[in-house]
Steps between C-alpha positions, in 0.01 A plus 500: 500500500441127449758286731765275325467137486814461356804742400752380290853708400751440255475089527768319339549150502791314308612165465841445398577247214903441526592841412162648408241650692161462400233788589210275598312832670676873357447750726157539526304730700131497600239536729186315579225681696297329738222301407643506141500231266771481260597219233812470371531399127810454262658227298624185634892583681387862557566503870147462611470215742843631622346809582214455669741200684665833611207683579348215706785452701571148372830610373775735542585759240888588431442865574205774549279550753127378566240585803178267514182662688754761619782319642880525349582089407832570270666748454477731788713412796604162628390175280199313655526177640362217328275477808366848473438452119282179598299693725436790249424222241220374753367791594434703221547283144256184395694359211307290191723343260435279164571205661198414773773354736259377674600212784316159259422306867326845647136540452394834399429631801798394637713669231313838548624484900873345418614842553306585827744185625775753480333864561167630505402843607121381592550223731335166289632692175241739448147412353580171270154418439430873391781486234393119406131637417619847311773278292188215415698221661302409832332226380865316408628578862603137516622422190852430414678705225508214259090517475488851398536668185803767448234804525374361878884458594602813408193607681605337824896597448305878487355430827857347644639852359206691701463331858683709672378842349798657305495824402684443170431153279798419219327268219779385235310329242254425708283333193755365301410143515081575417314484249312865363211458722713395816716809466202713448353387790857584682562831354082594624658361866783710533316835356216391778757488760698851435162675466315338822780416733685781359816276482829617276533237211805472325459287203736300213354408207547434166126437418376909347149464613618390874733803501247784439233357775849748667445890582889523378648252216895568563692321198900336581761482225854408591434552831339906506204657485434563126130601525222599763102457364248669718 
């Protein structure tokens, strides 16, 4: 049997507007297998940044229960501290978002190893020059973020999400501000990644092609699972 990445049970999580509550994730139930990789696709409100917010550990859901790699993080016994929710966030997510965030007076390389200046499970933060050379941005090691193009720093804010080896990487619209060719190149990355480093992706997107690069396309509306594609 292949082991869980993530396990998620009867998630809800509501925001209350004066006297209305607003289903933002509706009990929804899933599991992701190890090694997996899963995008997430639905209409813009359906719940899924939220949820994968939820599954990654970023945020808190109003009821349910999740386990990541195993290990019960809401829902089952006492609430985590915010300090052991940072160290499951460093240890097994890398997180790549639409926005580079990228530090503007950090070369490249020094981006990549911002994290390492925090945690790192390989003392130096792993093999950066390895992941510069498979992502095709060693040869702008020195260059600050305003002298590359988007595609080269979304490659190097995939290499931030990668130095320290997670298990599980959480991409929410990871090529929403490229061009066609750029998020090509992106979508090939990611596919390359969960094949040869047999790392769980978890992916939003609202771009069709990007989505079924996925083994599983799971589609949101109003916050619940309202189709699985295979």
């Amino acid at each position: 049997m292949n082991e869980l990445a993530i396990k998620a049970q009867n998630l809800k999580k509501v925001y209350r507007r004066g006297s209305e509550e607003i289903y933002a994730v509706n009990d929804v139930s899933l599991e992701i297998k190890k090694g997996e990789y899963v995008s997430f696709v639905g209409p813009s409100g359906s719940g899924k940044t939220t949820l994968i917010n939820i599954l990654g550990c970023l945020d808190n859901p109003s009821s349910g229960k999740l386990s990541v790699a195993q290990k019960p993080i809401f829902g089952d016994g006492r609430p985590l501290s915010e300090k052991e929710l940072t160290k499951i966030r460093r240890e097994l997510f890398g997180y790549i978002f639409q926005k580079f965030y990228l530090i503007p007076t950090l070369t490249v390389i020094e981006n990549i190893m911002l994290p390492c200046t925090f945690y790192s499970k390989i003392s130096g933060g792993g093999d950066v020059f390895g992941l510069m050379n498979m992502l095709g941005i060693e040869k702008r090691m020195n260059h600050l973020p305003g002298q590359l193009s988007g595609g080269e720093m979304q490659r190097v804010a995939i290499a931030r999400a990668l130095i320290n080896k997670p298990e599980i990487l959480l991409a929410d619209e990871p090529t929403g501000n490229l061009d066609t060719a750029r998020s090509r190149e992106i979508g090939h990355l990611l596919k390359e990644l969960n094949r040869k480093e047999n790392i769980t992706v978890i992916l939003v997107t609202h771009n069709p092609e990007l989505a079924k690069t996925a083994d599983r396309i799971v589609e949101l509306r109003d916050g619940k699972i309202a189709a699985e594609i295979q």
